[in-house]
MIDOSE-1310 file (N, C-alpha, C; in nm, 2 decimals, decimal comma, always signed):
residues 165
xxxx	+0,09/-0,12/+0,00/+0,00/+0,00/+0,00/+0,09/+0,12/+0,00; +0,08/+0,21/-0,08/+0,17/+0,31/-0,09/+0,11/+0,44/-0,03; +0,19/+0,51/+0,00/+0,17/+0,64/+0,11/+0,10/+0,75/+0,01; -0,04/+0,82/+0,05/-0,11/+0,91/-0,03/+0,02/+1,05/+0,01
xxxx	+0,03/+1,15/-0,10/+0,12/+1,29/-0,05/+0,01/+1,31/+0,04; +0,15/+1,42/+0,09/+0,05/+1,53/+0,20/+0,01/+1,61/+0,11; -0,08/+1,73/+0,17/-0,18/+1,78/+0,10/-0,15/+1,92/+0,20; -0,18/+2,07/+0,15/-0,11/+2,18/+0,15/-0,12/+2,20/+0,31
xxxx	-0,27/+2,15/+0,38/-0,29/+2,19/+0,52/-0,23/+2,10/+0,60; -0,17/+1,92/+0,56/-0,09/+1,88/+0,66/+0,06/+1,93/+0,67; +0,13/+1,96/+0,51/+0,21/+2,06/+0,54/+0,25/+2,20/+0,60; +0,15/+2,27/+0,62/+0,16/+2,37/+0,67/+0,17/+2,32/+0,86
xxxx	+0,06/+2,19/+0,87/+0,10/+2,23/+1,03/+0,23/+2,12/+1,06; +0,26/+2,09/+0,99/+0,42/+1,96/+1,02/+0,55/+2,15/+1,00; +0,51/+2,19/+0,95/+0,63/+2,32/+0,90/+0,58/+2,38/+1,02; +0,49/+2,45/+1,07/+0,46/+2,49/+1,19/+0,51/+2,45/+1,32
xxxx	+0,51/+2,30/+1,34/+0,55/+2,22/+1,42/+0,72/+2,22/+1,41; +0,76/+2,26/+1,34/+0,91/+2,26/+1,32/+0,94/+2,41/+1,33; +0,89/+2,48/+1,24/+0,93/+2,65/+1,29/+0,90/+2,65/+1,47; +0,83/+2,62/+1,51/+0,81/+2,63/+1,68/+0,91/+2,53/+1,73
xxxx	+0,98/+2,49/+1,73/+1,10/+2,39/+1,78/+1,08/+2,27/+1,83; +0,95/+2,22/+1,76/+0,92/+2,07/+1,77/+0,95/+1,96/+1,65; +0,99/+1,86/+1,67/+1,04/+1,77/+1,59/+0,94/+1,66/+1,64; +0,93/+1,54/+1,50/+0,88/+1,45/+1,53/+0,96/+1,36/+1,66
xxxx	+1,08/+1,37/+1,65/+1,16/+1,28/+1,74/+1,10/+1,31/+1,89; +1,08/+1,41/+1,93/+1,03/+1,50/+2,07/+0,86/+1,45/+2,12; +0,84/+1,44/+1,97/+0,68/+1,39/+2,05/+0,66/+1,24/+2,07; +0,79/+1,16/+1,97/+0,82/+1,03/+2,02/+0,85/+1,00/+2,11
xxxx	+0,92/+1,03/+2,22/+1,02/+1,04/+2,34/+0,92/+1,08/+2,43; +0,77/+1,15/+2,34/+0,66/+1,13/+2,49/+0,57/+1,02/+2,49; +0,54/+0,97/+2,39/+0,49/+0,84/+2,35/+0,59/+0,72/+2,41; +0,65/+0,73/+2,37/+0,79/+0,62/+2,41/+0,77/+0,63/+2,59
xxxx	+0,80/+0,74/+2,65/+0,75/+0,77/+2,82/+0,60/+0,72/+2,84; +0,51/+0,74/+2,79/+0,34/+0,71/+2,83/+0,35/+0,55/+2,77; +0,45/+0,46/+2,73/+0,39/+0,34/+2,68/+0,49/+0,22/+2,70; +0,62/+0,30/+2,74/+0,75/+0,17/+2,76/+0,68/+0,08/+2,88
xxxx	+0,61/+0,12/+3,01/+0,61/+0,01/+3,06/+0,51/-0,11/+3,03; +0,42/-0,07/+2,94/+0,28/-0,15/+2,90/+0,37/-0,23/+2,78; +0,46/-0,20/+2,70/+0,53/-0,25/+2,58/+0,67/-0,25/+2,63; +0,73/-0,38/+2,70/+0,88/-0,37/+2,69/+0,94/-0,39/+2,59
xxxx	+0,86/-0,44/+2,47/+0,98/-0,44/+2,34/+0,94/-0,30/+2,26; +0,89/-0,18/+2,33/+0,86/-0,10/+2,22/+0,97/+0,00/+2,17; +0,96/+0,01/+2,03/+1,06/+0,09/+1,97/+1,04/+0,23/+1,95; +1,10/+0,30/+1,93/+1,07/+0,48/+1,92/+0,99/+0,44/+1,76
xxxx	+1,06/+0,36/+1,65/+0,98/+0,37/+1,54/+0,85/+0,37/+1,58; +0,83/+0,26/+1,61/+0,68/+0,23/+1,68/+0,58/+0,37/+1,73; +0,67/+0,48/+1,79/+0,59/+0,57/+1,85/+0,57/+0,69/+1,73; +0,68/+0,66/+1,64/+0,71/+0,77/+1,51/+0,61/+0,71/+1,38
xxxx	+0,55/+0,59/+1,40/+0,47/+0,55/+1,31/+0,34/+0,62/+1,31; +0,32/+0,53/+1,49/+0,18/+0,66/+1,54/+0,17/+0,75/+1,51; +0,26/+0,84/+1,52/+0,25/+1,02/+1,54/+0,25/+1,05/+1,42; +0,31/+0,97/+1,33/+0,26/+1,00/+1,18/+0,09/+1,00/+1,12
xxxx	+0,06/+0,88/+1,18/-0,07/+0,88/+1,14/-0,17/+0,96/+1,27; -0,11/+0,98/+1,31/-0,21/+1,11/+1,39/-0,22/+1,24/+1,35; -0,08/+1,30/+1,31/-0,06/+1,39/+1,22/-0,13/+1,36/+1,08; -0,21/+1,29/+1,03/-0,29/+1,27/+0,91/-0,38/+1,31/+0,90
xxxx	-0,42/+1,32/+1,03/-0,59/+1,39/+1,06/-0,60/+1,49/+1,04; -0,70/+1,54/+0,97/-0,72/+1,64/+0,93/-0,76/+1,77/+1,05; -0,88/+1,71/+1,13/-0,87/+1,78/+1,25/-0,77/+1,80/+1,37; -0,65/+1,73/+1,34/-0,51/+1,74/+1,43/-0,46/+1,85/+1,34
xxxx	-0,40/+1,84/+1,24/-0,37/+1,94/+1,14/-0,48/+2,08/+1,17; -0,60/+2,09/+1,21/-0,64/+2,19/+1,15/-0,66/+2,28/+1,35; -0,65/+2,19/+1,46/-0,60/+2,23/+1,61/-0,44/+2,29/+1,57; -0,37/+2,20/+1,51/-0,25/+2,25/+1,55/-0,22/+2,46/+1,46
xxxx	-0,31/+2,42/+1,34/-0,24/+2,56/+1,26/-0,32/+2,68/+1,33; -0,45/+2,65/+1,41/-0,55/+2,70/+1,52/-0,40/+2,77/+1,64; -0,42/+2,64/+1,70/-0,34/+2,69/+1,81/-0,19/+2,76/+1,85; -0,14/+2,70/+1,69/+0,03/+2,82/+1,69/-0,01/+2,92/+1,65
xxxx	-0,15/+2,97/+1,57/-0,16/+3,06/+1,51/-0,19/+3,20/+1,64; -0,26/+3,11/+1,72/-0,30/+3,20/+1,83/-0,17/+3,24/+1,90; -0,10/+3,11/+1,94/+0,05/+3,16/+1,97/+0,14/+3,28/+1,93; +0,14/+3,24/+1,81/+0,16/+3,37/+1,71/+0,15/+3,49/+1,75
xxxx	+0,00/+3,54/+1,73/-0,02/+3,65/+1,73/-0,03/+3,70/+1,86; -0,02/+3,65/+2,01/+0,00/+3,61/+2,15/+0,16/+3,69/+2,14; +0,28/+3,67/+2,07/+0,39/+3,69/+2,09/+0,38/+3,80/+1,98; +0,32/+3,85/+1,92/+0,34/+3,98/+1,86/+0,23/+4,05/+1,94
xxxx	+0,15/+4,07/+2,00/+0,09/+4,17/+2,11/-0,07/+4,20/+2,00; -0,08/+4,11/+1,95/-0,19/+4,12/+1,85/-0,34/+4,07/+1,88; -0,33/+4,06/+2,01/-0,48/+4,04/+2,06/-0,55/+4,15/+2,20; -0,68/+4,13/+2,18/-0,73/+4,26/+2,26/-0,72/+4,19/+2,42
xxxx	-0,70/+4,29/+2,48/-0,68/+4,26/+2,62/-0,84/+4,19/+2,65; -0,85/+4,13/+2,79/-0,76/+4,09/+2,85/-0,67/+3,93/+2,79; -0,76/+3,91/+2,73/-0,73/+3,78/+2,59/-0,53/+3,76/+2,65; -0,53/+3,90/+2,58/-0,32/+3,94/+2,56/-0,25/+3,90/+2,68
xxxx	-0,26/+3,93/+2,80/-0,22/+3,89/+2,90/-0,28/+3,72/+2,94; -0,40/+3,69/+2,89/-0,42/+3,58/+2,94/-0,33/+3,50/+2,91; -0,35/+3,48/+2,77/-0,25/+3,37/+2,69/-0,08/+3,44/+2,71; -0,05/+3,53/+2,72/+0,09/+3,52/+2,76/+0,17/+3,45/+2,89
xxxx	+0,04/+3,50/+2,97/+0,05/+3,43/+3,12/+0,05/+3,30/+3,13; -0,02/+3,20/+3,05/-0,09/+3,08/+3,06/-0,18/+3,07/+3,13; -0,25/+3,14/+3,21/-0,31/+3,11/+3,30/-0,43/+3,03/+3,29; -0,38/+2,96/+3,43/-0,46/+2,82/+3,46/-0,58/+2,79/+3,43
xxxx	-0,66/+2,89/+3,47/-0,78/+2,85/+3,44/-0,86/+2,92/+3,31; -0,80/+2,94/+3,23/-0,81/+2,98/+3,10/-0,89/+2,86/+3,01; -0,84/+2,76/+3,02/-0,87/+2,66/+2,96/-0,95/+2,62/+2,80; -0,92/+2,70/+2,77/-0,94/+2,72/+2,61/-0,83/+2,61/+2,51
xxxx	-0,72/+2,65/+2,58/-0,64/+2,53/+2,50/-0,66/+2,41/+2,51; -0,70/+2,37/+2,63/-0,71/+2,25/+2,69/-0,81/+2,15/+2,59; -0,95/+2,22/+2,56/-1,02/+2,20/+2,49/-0,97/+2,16/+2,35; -0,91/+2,24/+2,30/-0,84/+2,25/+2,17/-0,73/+2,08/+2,13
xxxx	-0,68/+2,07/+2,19/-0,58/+1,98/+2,27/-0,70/+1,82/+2,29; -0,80/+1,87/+2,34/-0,90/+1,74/+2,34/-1,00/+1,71/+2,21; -1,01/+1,79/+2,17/-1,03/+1,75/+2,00/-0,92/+1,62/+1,96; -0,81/+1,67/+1,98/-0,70/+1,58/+1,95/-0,73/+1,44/+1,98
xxxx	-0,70/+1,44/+2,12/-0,69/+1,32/+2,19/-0,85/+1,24/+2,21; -0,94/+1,31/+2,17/-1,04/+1,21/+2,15/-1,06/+1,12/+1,99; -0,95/+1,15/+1,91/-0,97/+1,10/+1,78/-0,93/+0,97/+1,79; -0,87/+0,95/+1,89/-0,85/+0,78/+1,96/-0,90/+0,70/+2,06
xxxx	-0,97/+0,78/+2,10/-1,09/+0,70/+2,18/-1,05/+0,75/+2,32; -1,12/+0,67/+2,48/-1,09/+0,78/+2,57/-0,96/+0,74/+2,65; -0,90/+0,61/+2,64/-0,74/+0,61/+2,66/-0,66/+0,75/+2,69; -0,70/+0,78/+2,55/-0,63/+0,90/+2,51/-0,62/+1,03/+2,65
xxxx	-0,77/+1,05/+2,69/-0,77/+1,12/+2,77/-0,67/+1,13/+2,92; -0,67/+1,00/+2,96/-0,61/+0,95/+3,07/-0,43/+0,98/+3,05; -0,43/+0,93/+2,91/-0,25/+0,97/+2,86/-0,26/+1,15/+2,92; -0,35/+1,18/+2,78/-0,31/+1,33/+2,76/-0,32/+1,40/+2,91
xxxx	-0,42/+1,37/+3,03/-0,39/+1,43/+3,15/-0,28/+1,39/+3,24; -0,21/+1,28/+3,23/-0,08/+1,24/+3,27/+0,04/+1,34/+3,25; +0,02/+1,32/+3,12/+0,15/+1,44/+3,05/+0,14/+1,54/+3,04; +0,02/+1,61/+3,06/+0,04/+1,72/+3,11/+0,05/+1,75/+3,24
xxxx	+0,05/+1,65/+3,31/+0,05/+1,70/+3,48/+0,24/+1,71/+3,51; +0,31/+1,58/+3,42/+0,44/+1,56/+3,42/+0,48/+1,65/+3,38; +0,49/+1,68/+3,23/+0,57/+1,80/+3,13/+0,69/+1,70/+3,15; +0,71/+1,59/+3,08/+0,83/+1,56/+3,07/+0,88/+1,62/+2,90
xxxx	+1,02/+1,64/+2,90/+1,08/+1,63/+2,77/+1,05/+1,77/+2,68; +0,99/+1,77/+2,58/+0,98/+1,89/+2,51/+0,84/+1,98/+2,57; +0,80/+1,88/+2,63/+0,67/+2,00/+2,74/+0,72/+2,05/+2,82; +0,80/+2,02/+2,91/+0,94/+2,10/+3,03/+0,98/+2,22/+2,90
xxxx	+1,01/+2,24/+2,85/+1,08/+2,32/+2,76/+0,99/+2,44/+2,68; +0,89/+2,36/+2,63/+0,76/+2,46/+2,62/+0,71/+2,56/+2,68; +0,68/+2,48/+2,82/+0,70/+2,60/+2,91/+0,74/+2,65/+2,99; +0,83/+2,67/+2,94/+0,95/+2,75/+2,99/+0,89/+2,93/+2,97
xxxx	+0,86/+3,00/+3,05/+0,81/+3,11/+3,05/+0,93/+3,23/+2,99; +1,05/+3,15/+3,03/+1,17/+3,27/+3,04/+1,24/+3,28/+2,87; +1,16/+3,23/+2,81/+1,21/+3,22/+2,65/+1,12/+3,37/+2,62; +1,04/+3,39/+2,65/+0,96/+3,52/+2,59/+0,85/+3,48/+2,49
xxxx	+0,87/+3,35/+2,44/+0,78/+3,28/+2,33/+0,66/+3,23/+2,39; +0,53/+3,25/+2,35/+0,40/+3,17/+2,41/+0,39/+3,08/+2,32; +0,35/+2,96/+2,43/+0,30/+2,84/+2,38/+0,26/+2,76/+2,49; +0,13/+2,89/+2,50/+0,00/+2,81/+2,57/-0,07/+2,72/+2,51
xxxx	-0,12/+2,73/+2,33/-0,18/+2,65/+2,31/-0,04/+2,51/+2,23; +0,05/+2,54/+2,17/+0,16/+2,45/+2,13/+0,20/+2,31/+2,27; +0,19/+2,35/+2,40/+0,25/+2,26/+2,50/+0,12/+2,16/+2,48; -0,03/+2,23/+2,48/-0,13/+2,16/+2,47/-0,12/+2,03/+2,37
xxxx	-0,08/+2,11/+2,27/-0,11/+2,03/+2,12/+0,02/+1,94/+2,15; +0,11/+1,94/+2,15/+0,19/+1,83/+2,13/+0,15/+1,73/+2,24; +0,18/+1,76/+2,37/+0,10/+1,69/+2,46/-0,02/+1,58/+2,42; -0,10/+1,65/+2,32/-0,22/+1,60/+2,30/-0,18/+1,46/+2,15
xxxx	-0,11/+1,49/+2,06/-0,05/+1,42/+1,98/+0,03/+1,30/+2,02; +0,11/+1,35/+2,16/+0,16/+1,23/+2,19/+0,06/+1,14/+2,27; -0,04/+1,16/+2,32/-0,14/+1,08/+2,39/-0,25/+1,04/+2,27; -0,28/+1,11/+2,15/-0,38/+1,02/+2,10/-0,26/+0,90/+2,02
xxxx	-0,11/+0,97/+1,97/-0,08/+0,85/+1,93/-0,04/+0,70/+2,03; -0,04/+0,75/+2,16/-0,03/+0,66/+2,28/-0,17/+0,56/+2,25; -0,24/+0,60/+2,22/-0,33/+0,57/+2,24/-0,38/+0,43/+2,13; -0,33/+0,51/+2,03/-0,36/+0,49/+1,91/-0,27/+0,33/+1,91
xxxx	-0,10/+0,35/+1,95/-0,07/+0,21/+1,97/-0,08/+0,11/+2,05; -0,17/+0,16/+2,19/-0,25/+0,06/+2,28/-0,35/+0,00/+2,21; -0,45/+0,08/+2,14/-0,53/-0,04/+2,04/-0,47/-0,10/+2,01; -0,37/-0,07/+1,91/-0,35/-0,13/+1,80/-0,26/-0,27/+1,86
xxxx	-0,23/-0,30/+1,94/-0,13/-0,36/+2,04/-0,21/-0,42/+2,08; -0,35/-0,41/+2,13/-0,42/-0,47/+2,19/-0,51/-0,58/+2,10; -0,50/-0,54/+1,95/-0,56/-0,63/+1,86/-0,48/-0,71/+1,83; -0,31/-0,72/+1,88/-0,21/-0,80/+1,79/-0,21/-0,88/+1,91
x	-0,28/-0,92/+2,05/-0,24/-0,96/+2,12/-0,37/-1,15/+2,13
């Protein structure tokens, strides 16, 4: 079976995801953390396959160019108060991204949910780094979204794991 091309809007949010200083390898390494102990033979490919096909979705693609876009214009001072300060702050109970972020992780059923509130309680790996406040860069809704990528593709290879068993 041969691989369909990407198509202009999964490119734009994989280029997105990389202008923001995320790599596929980063969101593997949170997959890889939410699933080594349930899979001791599991391979990072394994977690880079998922995240591929999670990234296929059209509605993952269309959260992610959503939520750097907000980012975006968050770090150029381009939103009306009190919005501007919200999202630069993160603050907690904002919870707009969160939502955003669970579009995601329900495209694999509710596993997903359980992953994606784990890792975001941890911040291991490139979520530690995201938010990092002292970079000057927002990525209120970006920590969300990748977060959320690596738990629907967690998710994604618990089924699938669970059908080969």
């Amino acid at each position: 079976m041969g691989e369909k091309p990407m198509d202009l809007v999964e490119q734009a949010a994989r280029t997105k995801l990389k202008e923001r200083g995320v790599e596929i390898k980063d969101i593997a390494d949170l997959v890889y953390y939410l699933q080594e102990k349930y899979h001791p033979n599991l391979q990072i490919e394994t977690c880079v396959e998922n995240i591929e096909r999670v990234l296929s979705k059209r509605e993952v693609q269309n959260a992610i160019l959503t939520g750097i876009q907000l980012d975006e214009l968050t770090e150029k001072n381009m939103l009306d108060q009190p919005l501007q300060d919200i999202l630069m702050k993160d603050e907690g109970l904002y919870g707009v991204d969160e939502i955003i972020a669970l579009s995601i992780v329900n495209v694999y059923g509710s596993i997903g949910f359980t992953n994606y509130g784990f890792i975001d309680k941890q911040k291991p790996g490139i979520l530690e780094k995201l938010n990092d406040k002292s970079t000057g860069m927002c990525h209120t809704y970006l920590d969300d979204i990748v977060g959320a990528i690596a738990a629907a593709a967690s998710s994604r290879l618990a089924h699938r794991a669970q059908k080969l068993e």
